[in-house]
C-alpha positions in Angstrom: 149.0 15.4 146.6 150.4 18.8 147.1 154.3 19.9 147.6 156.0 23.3 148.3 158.6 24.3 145.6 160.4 27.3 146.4 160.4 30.0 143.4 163.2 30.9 141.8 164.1 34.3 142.9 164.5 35.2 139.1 160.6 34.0 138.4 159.4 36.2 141.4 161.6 39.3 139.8 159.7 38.9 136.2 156.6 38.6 138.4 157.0 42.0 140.2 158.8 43.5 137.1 156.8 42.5 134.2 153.2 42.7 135.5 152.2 45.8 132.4 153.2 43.5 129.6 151.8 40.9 130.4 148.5 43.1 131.2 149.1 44.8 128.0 148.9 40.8 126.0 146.1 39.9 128.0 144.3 42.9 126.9 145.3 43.0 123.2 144.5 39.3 122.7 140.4 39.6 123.6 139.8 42.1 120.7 143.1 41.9 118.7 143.2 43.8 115.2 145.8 42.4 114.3 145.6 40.3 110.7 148.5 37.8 109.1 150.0 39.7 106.3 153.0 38.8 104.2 154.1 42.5 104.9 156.2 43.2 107.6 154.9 46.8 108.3 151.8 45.7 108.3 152.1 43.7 111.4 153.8 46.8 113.1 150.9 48.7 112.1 148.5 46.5 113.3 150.1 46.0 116.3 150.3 49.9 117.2 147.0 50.2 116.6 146.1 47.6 119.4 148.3 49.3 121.5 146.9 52.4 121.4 143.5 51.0 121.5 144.5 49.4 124.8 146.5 52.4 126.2 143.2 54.4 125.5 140.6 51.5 127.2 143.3 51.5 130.3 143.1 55.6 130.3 139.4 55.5 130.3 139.1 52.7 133.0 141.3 55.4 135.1 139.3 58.2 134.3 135.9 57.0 135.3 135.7 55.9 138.7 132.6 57.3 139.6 130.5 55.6 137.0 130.4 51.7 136.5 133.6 50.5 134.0 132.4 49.6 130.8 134.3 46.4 129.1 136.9 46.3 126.5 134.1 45.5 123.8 131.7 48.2 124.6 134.7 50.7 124.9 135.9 49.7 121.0 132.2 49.6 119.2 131.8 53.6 121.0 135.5 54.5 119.9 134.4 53.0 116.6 131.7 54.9 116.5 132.9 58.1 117.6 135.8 57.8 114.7 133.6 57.0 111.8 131.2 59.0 112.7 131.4 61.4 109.7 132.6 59.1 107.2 130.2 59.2 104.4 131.2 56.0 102.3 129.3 57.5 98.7 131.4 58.3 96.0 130.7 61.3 94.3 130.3 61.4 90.6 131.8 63.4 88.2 135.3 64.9 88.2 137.4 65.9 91.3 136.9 69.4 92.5 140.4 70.4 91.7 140.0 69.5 87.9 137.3 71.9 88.0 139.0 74.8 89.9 141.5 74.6 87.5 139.9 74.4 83.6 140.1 77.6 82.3 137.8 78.8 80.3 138.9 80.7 76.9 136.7 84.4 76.8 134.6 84.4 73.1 136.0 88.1 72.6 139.8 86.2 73.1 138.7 82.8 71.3 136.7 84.8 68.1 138.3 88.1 67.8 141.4 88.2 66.0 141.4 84.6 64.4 144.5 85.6 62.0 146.3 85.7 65.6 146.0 82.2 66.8 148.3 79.5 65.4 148.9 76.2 66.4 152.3 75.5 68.3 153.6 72.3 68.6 154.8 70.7 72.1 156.8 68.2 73.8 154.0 66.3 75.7 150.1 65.6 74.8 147.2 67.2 76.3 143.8 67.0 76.4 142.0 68.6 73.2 139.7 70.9 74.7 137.1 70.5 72.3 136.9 67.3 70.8 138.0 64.9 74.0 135.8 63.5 76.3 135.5 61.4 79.6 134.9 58.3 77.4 136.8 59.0 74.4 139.7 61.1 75.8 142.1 62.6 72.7 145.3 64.3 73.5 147.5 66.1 71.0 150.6 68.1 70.8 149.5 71.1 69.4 148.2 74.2 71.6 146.9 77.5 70.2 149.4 80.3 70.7 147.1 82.8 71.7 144.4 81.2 73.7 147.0 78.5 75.0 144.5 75.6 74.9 145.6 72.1 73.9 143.4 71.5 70.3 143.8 68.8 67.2 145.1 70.2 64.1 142.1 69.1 62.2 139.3 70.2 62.4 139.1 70.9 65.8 141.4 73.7 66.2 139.2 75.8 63.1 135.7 74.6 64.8 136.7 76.0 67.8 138.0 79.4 66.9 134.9 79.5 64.6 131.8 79.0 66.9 
């Protein structure tokens, strides 16, 4: 048994008004990224990134009419796809390029010549002995040489390596 109830004139407003959020939910629950987190940011992140992940399926729908619409699902795997394309997820051994770049490396003509020159100077913060520290055993000390400016031990390093 069916009966006519007249809509409130405020229901039919929200109706007419509120049609694109109510897309917009519909849309963002299928395929939501959206995780529980204790964080509050995270949630606003989370929820920006479905947003623009719908904006973007929405845009797309628009743009190709001539072709057949692909759905929501196929649309995220290829923007998936297309974004981590070049990610490469081996780390690379070693140290960090920029460790390299900037070790410098003491001349023999500076480091041999001249020995009665260098003296040790003592510092305020540690560094990394040049000669005797290592990834696994890593030794720091105050003293640097005053001519070469690298960071050596007192003993014996700083003699073994103004000797070799």
């Amino acid at each position: 048994m069916r009966s006519k109830v007249t809509c409130l004139l405020a229901i039919a407003e929200y109706n007419r008004i509120m049609g694109g959020v109510d897309r917009f939910d519909q849309l963002r629950g299928r395929y939501s990224v959206g995780r529980r987190s204790v964080k509050w940011w995270h949630r606003i992140l989370y929820w920006l990134i479905d947003l623009m992940t719908v904006n973007a399926y929405v845009m797309y729908q628009l743009n190709r009419r001539q072709h057949s619409a692909a759905d929501q699902l196929s649309f995220r795997l290829q923007l998936v796809r297309h974004l981590t394309s070049d990610y490469n997820s081996s780390r690379k051994r070693g140290r960090p390029v920029s460790f390299l770049a900037t070790k410098q490396t003491v001349p023999d003509h500076v480091r041999l010549a001249q020995v009665g020159n260098h003296f040790p100077q003592q510092n305020k913060n540690f560094r990394r002995c040049r000669f005797c520290s290592t990834t696994k055993a890593e030794k720091r000390s105050r003293y640097t040489c005053t001519a070469c400016d690298v960071p050596l031990c007192l003993e014996p390093c700083f003699r073994k390596f103004h000797k070799n």
